[in-house]
C-alpha positions as CSV (number, residue, x, y, z in Angstrom):
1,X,0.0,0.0,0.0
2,X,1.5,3.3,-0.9
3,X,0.5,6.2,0.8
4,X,-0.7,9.7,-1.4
5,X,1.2,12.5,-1.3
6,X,-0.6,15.6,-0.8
7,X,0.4,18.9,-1.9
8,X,-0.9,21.8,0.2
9,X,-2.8,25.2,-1.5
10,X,0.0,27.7,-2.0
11,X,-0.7,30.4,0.5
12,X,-1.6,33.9,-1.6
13,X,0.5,36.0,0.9
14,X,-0.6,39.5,0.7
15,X,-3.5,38.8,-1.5
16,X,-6.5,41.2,-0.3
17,X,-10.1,39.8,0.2
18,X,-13.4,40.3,1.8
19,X,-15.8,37.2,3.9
20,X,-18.4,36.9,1.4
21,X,-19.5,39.6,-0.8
22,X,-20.0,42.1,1.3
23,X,-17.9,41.4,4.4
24,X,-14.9,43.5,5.6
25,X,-11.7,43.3,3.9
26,X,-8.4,40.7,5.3
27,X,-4.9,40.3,4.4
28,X,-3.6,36.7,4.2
29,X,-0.3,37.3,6.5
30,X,0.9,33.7,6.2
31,X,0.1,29.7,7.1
32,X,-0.7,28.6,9.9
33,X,-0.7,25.7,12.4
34,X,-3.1,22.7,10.9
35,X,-6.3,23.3,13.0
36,X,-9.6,21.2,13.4
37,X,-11.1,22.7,10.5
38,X,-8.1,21.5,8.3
39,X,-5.3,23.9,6.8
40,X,-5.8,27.1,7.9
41,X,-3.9,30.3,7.4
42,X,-2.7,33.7,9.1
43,X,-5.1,36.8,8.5
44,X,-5.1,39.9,9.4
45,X,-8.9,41.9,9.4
46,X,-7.9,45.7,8.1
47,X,-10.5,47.9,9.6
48,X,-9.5,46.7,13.1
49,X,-6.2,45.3,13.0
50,X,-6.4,42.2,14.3
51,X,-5.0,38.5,13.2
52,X,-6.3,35.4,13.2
53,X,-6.3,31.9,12.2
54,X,-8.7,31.5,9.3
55,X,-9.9,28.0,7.8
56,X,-8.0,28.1,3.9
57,X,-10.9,26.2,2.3
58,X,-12.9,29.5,3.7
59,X,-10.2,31.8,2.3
60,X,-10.0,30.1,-1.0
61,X,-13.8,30.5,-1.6
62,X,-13.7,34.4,-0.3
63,X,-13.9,36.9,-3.5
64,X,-10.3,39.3,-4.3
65,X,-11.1,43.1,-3.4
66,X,-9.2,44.7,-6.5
């Protein structure tokens, strides 16, 4: 039995984007610890500053702000 190998996202570092349509605006800062939602990367929410650990699945379906 061989196992799979399993190449992680790459992490958009710097990359600007919003939760959902209409929600405030994140940087992605970097990755971050495996959590129990999966993969999750460093953000950093703009309007107040703060950084958390955010689910990548999540990030990779939130929208760009150009």
């Amino acid at each position: 039995m061989s196992a799979a190998l399993v190449i992680p996202e790459p992490v958009p570092i710097g990359t600007i984007k919003t939760f959902g349509d209409y929600g405030p605006m994140y940087e992605v800062v970097s990755p971050a610890p495996r959590g129990t939602k999966g993969e999750m990367v460093r953000i950093r929410v703009l309007f107040t500053n703060e950084e958390l650990d955010y689910p990548m699945a999540d990030m990779l379906a939130d929208p760009l702000k150009l």
